[in-house]
Backbone as a chain_set.jsonl record, in Angstrom:
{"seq": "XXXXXXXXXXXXXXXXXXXXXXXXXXXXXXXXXXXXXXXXXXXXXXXXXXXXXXXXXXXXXXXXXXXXXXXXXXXXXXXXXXXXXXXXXXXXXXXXXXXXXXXXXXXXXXXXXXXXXXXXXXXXXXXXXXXXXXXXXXXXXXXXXXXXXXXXXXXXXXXXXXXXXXXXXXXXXXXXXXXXXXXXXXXXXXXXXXXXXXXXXXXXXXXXXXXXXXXXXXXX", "coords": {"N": [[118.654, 25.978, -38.131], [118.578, 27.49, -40.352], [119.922, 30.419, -41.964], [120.953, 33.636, -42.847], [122.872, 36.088, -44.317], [123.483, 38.993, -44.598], [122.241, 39.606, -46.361], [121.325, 40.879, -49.499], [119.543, 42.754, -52.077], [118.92, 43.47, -55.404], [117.474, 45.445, -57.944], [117.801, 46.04, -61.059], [116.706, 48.726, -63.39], [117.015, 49.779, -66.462], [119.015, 52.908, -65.897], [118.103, 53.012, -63.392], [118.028, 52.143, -60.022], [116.799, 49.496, -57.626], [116.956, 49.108, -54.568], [115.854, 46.582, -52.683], [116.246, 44.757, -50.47], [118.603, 45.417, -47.763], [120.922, 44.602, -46.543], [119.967, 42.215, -44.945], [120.385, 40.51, -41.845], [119.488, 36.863, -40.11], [118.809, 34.758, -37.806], [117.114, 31.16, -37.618], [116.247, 29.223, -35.993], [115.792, 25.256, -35.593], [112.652, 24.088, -35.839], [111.578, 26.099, -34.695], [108.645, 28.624, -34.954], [108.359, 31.497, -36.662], [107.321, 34.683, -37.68], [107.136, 36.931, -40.104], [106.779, 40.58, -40.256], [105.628, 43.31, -41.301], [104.582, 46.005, -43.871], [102.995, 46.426, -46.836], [105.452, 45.836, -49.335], [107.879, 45.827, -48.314], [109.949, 44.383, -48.41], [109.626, 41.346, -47.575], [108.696, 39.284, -49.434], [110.582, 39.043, -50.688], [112.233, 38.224, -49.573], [111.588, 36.292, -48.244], [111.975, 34.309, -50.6], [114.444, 34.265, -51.04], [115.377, 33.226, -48.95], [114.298, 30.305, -49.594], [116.015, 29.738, -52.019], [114.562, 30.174, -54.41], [115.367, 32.651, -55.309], [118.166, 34.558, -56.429], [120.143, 36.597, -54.365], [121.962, 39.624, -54.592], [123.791, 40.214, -52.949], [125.697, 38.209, -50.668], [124.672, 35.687, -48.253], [122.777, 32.313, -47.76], [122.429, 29.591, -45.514], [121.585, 26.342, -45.501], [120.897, 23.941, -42.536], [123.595, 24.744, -42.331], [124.522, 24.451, -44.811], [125.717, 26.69, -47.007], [123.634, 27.807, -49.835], [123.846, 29.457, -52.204], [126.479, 28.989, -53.503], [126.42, 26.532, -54.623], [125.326, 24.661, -57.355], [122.331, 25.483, -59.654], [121.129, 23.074, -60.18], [121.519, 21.597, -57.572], [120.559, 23.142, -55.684], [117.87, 22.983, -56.484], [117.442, 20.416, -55.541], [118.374, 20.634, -52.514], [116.008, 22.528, -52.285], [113.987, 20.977, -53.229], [114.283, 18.6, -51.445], [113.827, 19.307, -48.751], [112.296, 21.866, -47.838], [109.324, 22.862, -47.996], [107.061, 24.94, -49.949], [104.022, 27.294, -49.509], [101.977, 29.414, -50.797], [100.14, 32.898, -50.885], [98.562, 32.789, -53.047], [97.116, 29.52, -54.495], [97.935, 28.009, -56.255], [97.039, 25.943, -57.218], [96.779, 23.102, -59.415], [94.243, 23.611, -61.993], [93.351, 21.001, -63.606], [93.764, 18.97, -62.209], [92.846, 17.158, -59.245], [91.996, 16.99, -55.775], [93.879, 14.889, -54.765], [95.59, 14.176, -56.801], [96.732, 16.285, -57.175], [98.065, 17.083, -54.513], [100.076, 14.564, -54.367], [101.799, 15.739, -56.953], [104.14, 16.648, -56.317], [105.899, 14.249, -54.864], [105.316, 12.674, -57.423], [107.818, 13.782, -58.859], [109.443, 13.547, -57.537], [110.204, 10.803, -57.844], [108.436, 9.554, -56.449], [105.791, 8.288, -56.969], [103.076, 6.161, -57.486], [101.615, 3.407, -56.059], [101.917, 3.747, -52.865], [102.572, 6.003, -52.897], [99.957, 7.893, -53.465], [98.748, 6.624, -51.374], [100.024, 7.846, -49.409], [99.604, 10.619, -50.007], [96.597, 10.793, -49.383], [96.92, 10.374, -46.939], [97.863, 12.922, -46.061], [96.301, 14.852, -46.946], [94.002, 13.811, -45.583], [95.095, 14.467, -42.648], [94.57, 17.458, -43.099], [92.088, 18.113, -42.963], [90.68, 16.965, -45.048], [89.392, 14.889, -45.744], [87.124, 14.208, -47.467], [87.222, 15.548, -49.392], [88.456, 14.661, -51.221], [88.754, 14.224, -54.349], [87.892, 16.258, -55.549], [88.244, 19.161, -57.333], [90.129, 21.718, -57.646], [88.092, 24.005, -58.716], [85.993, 23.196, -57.78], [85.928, 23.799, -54.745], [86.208, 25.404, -51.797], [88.088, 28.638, -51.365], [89.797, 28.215, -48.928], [89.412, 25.631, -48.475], [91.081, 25.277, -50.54], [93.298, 26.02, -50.306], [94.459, 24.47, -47.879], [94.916, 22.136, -49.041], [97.131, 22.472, -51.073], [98.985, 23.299, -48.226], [98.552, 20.296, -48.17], [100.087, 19.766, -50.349], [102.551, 20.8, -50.279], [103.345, 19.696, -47.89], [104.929, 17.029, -48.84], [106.748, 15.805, -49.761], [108.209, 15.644, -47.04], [109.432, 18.017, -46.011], [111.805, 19.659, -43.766], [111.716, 22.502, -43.296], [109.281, 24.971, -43.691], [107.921, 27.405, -45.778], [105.859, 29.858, -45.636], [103.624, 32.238, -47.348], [101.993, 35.009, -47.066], [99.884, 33.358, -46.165], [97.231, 33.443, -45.429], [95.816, 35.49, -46.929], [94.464, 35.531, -49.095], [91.871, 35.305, -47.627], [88.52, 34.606, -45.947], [88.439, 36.38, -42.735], [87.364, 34.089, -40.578], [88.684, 31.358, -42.087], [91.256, 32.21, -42.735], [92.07, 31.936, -39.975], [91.663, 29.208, -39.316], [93.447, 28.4, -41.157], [95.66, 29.089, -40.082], [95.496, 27.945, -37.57], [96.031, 25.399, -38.448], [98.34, 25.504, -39.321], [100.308, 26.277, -37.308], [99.592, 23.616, -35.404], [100.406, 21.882, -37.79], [103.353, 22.273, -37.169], [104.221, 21.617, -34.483], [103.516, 19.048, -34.094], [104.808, 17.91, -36.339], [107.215, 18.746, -35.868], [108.422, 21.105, -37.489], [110.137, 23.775, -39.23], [109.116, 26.884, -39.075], [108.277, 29.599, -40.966], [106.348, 32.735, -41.595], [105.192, 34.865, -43.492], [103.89, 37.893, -43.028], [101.609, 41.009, -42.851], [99.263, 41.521, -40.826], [99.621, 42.009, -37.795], [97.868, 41.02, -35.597], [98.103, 37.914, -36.69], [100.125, 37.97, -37.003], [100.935, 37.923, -34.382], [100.632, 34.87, -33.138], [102.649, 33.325, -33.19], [106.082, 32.153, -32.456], [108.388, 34.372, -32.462], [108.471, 37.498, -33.665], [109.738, 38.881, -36.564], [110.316, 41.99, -37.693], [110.207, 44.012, -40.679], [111.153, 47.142, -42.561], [111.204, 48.735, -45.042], [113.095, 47.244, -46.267], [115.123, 46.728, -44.113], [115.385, 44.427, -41.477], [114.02, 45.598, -38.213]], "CA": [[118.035, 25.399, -39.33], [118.707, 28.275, -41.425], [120.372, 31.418, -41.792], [120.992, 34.56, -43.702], [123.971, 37.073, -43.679], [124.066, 39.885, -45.421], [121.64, 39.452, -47.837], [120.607, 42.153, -50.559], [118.458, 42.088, -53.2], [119.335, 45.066, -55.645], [116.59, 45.256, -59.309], [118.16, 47.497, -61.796], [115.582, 48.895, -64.443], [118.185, 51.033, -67.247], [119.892, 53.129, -65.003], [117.783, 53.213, -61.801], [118.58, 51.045, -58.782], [115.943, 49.713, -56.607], [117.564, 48.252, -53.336], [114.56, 46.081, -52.158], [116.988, 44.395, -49.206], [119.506, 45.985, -47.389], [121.99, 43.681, -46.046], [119.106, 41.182, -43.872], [120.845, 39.017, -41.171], [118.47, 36.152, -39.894], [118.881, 33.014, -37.606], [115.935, 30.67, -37.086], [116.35, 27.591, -34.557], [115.012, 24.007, -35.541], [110.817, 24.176, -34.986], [110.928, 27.345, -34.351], [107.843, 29.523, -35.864], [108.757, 32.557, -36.847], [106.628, 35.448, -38.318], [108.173, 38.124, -40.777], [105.663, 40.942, -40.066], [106.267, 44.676, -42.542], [103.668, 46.641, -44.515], [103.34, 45.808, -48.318], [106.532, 46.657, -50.074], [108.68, 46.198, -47.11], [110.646, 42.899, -48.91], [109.046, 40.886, -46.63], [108.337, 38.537, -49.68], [111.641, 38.721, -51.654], [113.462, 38.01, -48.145], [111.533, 34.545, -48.53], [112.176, 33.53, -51.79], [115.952, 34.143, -51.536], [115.92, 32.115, -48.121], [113.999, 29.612, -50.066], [116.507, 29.615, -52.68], [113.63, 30.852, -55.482], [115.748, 33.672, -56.019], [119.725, 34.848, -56.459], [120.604, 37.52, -53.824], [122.719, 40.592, -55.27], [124.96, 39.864, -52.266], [124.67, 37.582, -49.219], [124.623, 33.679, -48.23], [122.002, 31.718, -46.997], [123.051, 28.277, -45.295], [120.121, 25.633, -44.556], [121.243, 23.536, -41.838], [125.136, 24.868, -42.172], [125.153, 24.278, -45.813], [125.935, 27.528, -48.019], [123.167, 27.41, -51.094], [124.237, 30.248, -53.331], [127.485, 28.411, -53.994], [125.838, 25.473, -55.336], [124.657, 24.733, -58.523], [121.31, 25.024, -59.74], [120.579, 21.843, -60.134], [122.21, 21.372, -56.322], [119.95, 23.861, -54.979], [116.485, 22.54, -56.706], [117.435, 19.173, -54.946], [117.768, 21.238, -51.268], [114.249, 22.629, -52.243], [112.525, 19.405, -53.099], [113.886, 17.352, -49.896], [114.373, 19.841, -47.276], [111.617, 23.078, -47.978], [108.206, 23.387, -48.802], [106.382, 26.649, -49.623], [102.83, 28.16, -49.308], [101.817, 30.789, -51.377], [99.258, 33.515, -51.146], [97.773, 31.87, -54.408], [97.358, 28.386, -54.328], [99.102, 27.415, -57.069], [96.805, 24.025, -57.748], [96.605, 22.483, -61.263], [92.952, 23.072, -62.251], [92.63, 20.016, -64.492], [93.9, 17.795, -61.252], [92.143, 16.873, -58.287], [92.723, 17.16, -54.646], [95.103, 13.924, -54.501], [96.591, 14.04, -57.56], [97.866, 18.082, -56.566], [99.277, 16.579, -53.496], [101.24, 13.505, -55.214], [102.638, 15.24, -57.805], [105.765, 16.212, -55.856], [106.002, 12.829, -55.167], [105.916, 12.579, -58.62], [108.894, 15.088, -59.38], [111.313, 12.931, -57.02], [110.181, 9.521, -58.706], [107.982, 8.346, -55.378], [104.758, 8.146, -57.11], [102.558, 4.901, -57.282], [100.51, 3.073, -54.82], [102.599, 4.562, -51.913], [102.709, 8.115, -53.099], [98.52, 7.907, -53.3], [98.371, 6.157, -49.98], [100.44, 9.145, -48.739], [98.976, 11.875, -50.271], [95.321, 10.357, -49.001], [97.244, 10.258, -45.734], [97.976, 14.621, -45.665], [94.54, 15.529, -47.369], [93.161, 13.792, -43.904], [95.542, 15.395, -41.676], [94.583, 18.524, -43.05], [91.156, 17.8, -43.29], [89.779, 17.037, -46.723], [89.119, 13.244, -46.392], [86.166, 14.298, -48.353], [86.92, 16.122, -50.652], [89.923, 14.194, -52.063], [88.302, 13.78, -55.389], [87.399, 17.28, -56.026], [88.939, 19.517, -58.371], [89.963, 22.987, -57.103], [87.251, 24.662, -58.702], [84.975, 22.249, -56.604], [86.477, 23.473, -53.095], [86.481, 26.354, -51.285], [89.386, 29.274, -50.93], [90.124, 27.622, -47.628], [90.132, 24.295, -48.967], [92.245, 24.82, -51.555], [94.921, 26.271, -49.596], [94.375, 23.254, -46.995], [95.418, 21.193, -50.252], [98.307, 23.431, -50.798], [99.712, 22.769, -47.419], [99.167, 18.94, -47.824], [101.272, 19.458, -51.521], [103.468, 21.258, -49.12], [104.195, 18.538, -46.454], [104.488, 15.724, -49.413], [107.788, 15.535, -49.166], [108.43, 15.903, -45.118], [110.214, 19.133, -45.59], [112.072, 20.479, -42.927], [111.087, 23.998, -43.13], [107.953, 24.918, -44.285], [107.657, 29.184, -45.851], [104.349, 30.674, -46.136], [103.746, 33.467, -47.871], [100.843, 35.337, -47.0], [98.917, 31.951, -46.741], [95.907, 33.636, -45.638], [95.869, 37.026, -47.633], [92.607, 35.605, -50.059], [90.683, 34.039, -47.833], [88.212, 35.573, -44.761], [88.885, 36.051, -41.209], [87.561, 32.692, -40.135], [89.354, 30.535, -43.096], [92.272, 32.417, -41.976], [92.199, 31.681, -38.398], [91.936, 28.169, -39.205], [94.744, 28.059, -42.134], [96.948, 29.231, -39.123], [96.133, 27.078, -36.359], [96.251, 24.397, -39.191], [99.967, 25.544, -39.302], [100.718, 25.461, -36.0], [98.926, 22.59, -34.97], [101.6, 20.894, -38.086], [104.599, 22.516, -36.279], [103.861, 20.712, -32.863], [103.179, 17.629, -34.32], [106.394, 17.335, -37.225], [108.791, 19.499, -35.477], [108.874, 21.558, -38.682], [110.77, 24.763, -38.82], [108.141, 27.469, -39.905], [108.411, 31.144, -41.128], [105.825, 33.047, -42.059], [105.101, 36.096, -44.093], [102.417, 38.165, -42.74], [101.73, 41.929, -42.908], [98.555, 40.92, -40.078], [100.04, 41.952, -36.629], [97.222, 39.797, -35.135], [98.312, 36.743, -36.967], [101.859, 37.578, -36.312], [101.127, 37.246, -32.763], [100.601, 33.742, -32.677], [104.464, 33.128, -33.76], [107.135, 32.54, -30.93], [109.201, 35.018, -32.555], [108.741, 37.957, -34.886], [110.665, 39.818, -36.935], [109.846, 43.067, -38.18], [110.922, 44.527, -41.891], [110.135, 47.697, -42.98], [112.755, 49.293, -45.979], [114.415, 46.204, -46.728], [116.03, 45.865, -43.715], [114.754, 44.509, -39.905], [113.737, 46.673, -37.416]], "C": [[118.364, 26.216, -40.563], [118.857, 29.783, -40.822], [120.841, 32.146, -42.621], [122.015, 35.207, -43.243], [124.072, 37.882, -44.922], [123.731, 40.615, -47.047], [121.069, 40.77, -48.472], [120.345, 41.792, -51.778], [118.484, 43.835, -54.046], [118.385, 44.284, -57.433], [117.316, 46.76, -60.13], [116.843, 47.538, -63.37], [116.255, 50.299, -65.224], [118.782, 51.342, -65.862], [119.435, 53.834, -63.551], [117.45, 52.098, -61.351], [117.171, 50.299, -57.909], [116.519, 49.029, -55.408], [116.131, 47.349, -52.603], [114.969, 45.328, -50.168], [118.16, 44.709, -49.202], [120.51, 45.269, -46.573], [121.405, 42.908, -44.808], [120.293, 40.064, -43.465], [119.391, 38.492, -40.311], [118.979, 34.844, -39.295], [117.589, 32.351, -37.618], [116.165, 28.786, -36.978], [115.467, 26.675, -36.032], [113.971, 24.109, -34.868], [110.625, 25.22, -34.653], [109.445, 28.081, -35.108], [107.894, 31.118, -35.622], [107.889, 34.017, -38.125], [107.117, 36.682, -38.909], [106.951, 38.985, -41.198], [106.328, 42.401, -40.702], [104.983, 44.927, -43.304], [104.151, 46.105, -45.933], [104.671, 47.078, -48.806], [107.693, 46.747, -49.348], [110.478, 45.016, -47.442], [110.472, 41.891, -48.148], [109.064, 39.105, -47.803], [109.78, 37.92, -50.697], [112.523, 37.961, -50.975], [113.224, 36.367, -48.301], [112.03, 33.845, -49.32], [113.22, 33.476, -52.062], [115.935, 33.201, -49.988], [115.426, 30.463, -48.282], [114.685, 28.842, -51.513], [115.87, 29.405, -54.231], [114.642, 31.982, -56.098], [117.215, 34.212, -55.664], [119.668, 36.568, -55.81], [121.592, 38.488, -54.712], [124.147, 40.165, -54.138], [124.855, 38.853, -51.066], [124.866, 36.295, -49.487], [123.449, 33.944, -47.373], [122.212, 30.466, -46.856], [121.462, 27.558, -44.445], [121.034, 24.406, -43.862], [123.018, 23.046, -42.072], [125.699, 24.966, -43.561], [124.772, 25.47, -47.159], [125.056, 27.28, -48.999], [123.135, 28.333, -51.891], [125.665, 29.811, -54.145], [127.733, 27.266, -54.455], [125.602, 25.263, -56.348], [123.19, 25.028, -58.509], [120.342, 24.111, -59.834], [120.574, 21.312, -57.748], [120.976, 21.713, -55.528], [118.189, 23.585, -55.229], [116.242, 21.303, -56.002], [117.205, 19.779, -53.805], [116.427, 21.149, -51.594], [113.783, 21.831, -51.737], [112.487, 18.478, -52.057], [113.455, 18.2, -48.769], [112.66, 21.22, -47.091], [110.292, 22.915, -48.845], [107.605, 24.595, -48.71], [104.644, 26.54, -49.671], [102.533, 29.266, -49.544], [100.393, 31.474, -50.613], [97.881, 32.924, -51.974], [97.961, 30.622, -54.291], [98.204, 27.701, -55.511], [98.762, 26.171, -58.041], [96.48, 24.48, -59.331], [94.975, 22.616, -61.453], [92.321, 21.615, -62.622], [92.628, 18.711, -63.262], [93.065, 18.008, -59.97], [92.772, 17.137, -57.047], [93.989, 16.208, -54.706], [95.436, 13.914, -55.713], [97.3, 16.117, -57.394], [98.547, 17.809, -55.46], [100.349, 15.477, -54.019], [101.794, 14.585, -56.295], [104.036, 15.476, -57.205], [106.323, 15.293, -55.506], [106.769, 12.475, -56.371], [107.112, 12.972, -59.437], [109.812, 14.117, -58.829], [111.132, 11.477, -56.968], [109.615, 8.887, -57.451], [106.396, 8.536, -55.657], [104.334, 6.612, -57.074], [101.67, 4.717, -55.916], [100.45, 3.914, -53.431], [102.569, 5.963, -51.764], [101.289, 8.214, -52.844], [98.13, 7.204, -51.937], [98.901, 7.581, -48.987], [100.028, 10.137, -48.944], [97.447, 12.021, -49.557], [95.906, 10.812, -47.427], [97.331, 12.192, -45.393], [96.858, 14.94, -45.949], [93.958, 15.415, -45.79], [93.658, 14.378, -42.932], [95.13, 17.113, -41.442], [93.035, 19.056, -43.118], [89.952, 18.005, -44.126], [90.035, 15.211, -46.926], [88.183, 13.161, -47.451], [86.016, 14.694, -49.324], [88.157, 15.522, -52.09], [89.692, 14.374, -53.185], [87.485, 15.131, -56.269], [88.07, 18.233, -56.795], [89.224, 20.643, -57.775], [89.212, 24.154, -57.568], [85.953, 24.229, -57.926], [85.397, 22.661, -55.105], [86.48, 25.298, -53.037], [87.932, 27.287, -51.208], [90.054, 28.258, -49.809], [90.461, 25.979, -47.468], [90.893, 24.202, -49.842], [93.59, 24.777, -50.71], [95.149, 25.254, -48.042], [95.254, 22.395, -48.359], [97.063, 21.673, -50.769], [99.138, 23.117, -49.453], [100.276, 21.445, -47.653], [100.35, 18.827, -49.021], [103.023, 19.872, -50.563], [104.724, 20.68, -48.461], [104.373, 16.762, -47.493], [105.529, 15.132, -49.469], [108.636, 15.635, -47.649], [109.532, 16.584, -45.74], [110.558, 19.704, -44.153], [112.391, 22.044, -42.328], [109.672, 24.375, -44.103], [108.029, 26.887, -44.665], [106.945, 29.393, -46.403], [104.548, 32.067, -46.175], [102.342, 34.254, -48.218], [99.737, 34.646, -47.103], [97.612, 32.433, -46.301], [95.377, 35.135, -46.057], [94.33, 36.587, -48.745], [91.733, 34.575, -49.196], [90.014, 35.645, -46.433], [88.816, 35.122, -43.268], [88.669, 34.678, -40.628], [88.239, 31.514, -40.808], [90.488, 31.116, -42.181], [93.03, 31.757, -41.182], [92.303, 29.947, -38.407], [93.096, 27.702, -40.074], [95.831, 28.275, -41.012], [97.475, 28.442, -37.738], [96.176, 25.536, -37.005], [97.978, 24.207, -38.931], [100.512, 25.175, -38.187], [100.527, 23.904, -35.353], [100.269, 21.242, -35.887], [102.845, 20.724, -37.786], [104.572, 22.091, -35.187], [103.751, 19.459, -33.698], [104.28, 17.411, -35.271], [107.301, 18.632, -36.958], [109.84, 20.326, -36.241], [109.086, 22.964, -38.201], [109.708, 25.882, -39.862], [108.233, 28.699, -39.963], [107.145, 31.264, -42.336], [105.587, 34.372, -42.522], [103.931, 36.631, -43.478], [102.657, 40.276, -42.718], [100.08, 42.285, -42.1], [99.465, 40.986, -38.69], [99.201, 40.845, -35.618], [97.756, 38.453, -35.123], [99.827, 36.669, -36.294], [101.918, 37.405, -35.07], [100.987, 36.137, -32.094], [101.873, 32.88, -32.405], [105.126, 32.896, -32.401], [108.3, 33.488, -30.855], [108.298, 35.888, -33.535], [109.23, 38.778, -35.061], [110.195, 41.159, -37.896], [110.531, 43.569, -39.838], [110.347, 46.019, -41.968], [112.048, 48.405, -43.596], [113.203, 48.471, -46.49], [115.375, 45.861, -45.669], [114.632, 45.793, -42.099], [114.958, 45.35, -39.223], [113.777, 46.363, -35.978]], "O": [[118.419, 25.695, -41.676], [118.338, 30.287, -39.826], [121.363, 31.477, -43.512], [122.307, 35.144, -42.049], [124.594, 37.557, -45.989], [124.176, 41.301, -47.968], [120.399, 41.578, -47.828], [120.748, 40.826, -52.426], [118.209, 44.932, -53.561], [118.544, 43.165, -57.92], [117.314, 47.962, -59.864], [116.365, 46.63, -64.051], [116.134, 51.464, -64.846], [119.014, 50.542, -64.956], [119.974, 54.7, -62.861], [116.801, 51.211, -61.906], [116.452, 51.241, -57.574], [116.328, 47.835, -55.639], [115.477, 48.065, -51.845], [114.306, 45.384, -49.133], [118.91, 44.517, -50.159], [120.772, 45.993, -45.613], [122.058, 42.852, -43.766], [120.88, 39.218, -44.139], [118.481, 39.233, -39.94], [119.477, 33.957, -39.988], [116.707, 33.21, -37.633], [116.197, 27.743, -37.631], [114.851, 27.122, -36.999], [113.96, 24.21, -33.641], [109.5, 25.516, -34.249], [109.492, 27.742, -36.291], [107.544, 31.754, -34.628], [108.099, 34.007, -39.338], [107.542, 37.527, -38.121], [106.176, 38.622, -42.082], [107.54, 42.563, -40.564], [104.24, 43.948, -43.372], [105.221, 45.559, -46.202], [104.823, 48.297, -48.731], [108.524, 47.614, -49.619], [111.579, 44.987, -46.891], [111.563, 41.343, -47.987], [109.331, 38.018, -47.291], [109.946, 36.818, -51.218], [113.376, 37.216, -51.457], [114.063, 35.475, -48.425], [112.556, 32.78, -48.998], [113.536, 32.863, -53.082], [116.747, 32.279, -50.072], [115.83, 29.552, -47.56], [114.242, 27.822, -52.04], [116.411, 28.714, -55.093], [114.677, 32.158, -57.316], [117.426, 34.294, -54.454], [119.295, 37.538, -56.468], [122.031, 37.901, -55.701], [125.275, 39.879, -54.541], [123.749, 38.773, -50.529], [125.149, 35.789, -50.572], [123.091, 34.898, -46.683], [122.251, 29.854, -47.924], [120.716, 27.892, -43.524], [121.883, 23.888, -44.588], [123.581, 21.951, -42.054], [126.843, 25.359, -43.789], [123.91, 25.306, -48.022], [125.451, 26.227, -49.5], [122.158, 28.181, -52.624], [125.905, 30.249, -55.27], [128.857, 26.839, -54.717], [125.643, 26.439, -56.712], [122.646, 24.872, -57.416], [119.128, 24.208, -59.657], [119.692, 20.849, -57.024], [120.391, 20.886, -54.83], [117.355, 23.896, -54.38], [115.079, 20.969, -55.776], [116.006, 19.794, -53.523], [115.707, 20.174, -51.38], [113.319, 21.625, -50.615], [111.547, 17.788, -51.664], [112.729, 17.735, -47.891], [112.093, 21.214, -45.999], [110.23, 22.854, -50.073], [107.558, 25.268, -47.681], [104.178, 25.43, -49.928], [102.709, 30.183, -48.742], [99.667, 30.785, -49.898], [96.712, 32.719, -51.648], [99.107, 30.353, -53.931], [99.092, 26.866, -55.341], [99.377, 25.608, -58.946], [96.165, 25.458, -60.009], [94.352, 21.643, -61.029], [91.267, 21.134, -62.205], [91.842, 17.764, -63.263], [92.635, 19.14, -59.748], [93.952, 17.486, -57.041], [95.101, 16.736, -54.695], [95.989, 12.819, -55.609], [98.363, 16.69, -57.632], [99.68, 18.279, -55.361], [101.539, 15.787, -53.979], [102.747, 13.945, -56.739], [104.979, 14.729, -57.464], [107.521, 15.313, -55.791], [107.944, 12.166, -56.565], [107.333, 12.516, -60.559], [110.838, 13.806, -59.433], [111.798, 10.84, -56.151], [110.076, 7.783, -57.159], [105.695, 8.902, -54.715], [105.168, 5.807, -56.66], [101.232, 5.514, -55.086], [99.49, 4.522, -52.958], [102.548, 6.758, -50.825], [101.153, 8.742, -51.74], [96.977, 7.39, -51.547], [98.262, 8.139, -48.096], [99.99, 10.867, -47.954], [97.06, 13.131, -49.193], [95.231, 11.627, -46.797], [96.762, 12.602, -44.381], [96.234, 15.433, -45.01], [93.605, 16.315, -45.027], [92.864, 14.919, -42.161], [95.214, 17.821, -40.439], [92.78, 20.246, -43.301], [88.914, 18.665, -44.096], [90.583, 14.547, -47.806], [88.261, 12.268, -48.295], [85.109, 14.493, -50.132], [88.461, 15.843, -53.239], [90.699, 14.962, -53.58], [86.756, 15.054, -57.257], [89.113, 17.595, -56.938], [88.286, 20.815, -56.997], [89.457, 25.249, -57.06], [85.059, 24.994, -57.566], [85.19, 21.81, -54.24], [86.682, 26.133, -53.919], [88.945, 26.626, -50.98], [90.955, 27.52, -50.207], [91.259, 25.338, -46.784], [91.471, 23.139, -50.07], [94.488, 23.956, -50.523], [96.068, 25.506, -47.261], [96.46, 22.214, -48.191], [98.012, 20.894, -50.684], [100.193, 22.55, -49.737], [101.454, 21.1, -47.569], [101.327, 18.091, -48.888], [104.106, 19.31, -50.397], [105.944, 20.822, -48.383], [104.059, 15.661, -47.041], [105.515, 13.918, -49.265], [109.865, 15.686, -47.614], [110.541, 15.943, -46.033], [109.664, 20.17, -43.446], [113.011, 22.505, -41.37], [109.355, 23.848, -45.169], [108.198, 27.616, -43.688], [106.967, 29.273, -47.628], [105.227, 32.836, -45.494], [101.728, 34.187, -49.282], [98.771, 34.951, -47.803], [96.687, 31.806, -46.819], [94.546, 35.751, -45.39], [93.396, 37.346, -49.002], [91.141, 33.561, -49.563], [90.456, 36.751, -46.121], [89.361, 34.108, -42.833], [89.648, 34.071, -40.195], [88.403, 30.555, -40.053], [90.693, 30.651, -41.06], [94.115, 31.197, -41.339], [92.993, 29.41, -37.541], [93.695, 26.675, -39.757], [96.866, 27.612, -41.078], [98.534, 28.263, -37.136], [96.325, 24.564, -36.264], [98.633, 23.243, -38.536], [101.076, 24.104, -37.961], [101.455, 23.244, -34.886], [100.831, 20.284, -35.355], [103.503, 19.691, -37.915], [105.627, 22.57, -34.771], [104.822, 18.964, -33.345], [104.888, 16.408, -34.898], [107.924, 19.307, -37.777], [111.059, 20.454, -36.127], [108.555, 23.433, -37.194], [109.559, 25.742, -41.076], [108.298, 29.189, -38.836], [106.896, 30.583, -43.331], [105.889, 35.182, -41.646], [102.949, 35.896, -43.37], [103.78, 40.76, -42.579], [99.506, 43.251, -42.602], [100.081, 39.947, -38.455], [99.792, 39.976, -34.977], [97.928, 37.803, -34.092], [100.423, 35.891, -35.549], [102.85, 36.784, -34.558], [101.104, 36.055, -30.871], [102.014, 31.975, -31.582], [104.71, 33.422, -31.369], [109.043, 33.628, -29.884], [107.45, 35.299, -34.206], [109.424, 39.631, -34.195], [109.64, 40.887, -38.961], [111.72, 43.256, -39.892], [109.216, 46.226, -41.526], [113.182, 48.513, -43.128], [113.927, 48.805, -47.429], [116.273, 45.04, -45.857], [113.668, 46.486, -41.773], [115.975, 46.029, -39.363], [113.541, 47.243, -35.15]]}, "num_chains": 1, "name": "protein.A"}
């Protein structure tokens, strides 16, 4: 589904270097779930956002199912994103002024499949993820735990075929958590989505069928 070679991630600030990644190779299968487990500071989060194509490697390819996306355009590579990849932050990310279902439609909205359909679908992930009830609530109306439930469904609004969370349960408590994760899983068994997750939570990372360790910038 996706793969890395070689990747480095180099921040210059005047004339000192910071190497944050050290030349990361990475396969990860179709459906696999995969947990990228490292202490803070480890690049654990930069590693995502360049295999998410958020951010321009210093050196390195990353190919999502075979196809090179540093040698793309930018425009090229915002299209990957929006069909193929959804993310999951730490922070939820929602629009205050919008509601549960209009924060799930708007990506919809972004790739022109809003309307009746887009709001029948978005109604349709809120319940999967379960916030039939709260559809209509604003994200200052909802819990940590429901927001980032809402967050997933913006997530899955386009049936991405990889899904990368990024410390998705770093603000919430242990039991929110525990359910934001077997939320995840529970959507990887059921849409055969390819899932990597950030975690710096050995616990959590042990739910994973794989994980990969960072610590320096490179795997361990």
């Amino acid at each position: 589904m996706i793969e890395a070679k070689g990747l480095r991630k180099v921040y210059s600030n005047g004339a000192k270097q910071l190497e944050v990644l050290k030349g990361v190779n990475l396969r990860v299968d179709r459906g696999e779930v995969l947990a990228l487990l490292g202490p803070s500071g480890a690049g654990k989060s930069t590693l995502l956002h360049l295999l998410g194509g958020l951010d321009i490697p210093t050196a390195g390819e990353v190919s999502i199912g075979g196809k090179p996306i540093f040698s793309l355009s930018d425009t090229e590579r915002s299209r990957i994103r929006n069909e193929k990849i959804g993310f999951v932050f730490q922070f939820y990310h929602l629009l205050p002024e919008f509601d549960a279902l209009e924060n799930v439609l708007l990506p919809m909205l972004i790739m022109g499949k809003g309307g009746k359909a887009g709001r029948v679908k978005a109604a349709e992930l809120l319940k999967a993820v379960g916030l039939e009830d709260r559809m209509r609530h604003k994200p200052g109306q909802l819990s940590g735990g429901e927001q980032q439930r809402v967050a997933i469904a913006r997530a899955l609004a386009n049936e991405p075929e990889l899904l990368l969370c990024d410390e998705p349960t770093g603000n919430l408590d242990s039991g929110a958590g525990r359910n934001i994760i077997d939320l995840l899983w529970e959507l990887n068994k059921k849409r055969k989505m390819t899932l990597i997750m950030v975690t710096h939570d050995a616990e959590i990372a042990k739910a994973a069928r794989r994980v990969v360790q960072i610590r320096d910038g490179a795997i361990v």
